[in-house]
C-alpha angles and dihedrals in degrees: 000000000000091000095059085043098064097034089054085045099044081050119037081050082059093053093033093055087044092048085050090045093055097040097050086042098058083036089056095057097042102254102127094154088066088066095083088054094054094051090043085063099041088052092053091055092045086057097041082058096055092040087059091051096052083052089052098043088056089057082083101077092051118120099283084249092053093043091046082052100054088029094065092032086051101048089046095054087046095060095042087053092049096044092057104042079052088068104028086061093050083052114048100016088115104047095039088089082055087051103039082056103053090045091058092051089045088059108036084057090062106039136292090274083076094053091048094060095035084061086035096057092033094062104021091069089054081052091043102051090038088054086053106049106039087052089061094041094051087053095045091060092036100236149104121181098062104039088051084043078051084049098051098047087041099054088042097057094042090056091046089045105051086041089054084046094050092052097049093240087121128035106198119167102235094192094068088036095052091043091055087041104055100034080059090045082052079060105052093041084060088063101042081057098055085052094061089043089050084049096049093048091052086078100029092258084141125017125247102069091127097037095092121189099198142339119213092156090128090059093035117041102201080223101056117099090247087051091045094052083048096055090038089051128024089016089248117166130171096244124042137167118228091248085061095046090043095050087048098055084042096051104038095042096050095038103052095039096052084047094044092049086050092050096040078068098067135080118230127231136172118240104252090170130053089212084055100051106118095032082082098049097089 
């Protein structure tokens, strides 16, 4: 649950700070009829997203071999796509007002259809990968109820967050908060990754399934509820092969040092302007 939490608030901020980008900027200029176009877009990618999760959730009644096979390719696409929007947000964080806003100029120049699809791309990758990563971690933790329950509460305080921020009734520096953030989303992915590998390895898609490492399931019951936030956070499990517990330290230790030392570039600021929200995330 707190996993999903964090990855549907770390997300839906993203998209909330790109949707009031959008919608001060075309303000600004006085272009107030452009605003239905940008939340058409944004609803379209609200309902792509979904879409996407009630796909997921049917992989479920695959063949168990199927399932084990999307289930690794899935969680291994879902850490590479993390992993990269991780650093691409380190990396063009300041300069993604510029580019919302000549995008916005680029397609209000030819017609609304542009600036539907601008809104539409902007905020559909933060659903998707949403989508994406709190599937693998529900099933991670083997569970549904609470991680949606997470979701839910995620999702509701990022909304409530980026719409207290546009308005200047709450001044957060988004540089120390992204950098947390993503040094913690490293570290689920870590464990999203484990869990592919774990998948691949049930049918002898990768070798190890029988090279244990250790074995603590008499302290920690994979169906307790300490064992289940282990699994649906750092990809724990009570039991783990040496080829999970190696990709993890790899993973995780080359990951998180390349992104600190990126961070560790930058000079933070606190947001004193709701148009210039996102121009202090990186």
């Amino acid at each position: 649950m707190l996993a999903n939490l964090f990855i549907a608030l770390r997300e839906g901020l993203e998209a909330s700070l790109v949707v009031g980008i959008l919608i001060a900027y075309v303000t600004r200029i006085g272009r107030r009829d452009a605003r239905g176009a940008i939340w058409l877009g944004v609803g379209l990618s609200v309902g792509t997203s979904l879409l996407i999760g009630y796909l997921l959730l049917q992989i479920d009644e695959l063949p168990d071999i199927v399932f084990a096979t999307l289930a690794g390719i899935l969680s291994i696409s879902a850490c590479a796509l993390v992993t990269w929007m991780v650093f691409w947000m380190a990396k063009t964080a300041r300069n993604l007002k510029g580019n919302l806003e000549t995008g916005i100029d680029k397609s209000l120049a030819g017609g609304t259809i542009g600036l539907v699809l601008l809104a539409f791309v902007s905020v559909g990758r933060e659903g998707v990968e949403t989508a994406l990563f709190v599937w693998t971690a529900m099933q991670a933790s083997g569970q549904s109820l609470l991680p949606f329950i997470g979701v839910v509460m995620g999702l509701g305080l990022a909304v409530g967050l980026g719409f207290a921020i546009y308005r200047g009734m709450v001044r957060l520096n988004l540089s120390t908060f992204f950098t947390w953030s993503g040094s913690l989303l490293i570290v689920l992915a870590g464990g999203v990754l484990t869990y592919g590998i774990h998948e691949f390895e049930e049918y002898y898609a990768l070798p190890g399934n029988g090279a244990l490492a250790f074995n603590v399931s008499q302290a920690i019951p994979e169906d307790s509820w300490y064992g289940s936030l282990l699994q649906g956070t750092i990809g724990f499990r009570p039991e783990m092969s040496w080829l999970q517990v190696i990709v993890w330290v790899l993973y995780v230790g080359i990951t998180l040092t390349l992104f600190i030392r990126q961070a560790r570039r930058k000079t933070p600021r606190v947001v004193t302007s709701p148009i210039d929200v996102v121009a202090t995330a990186g």
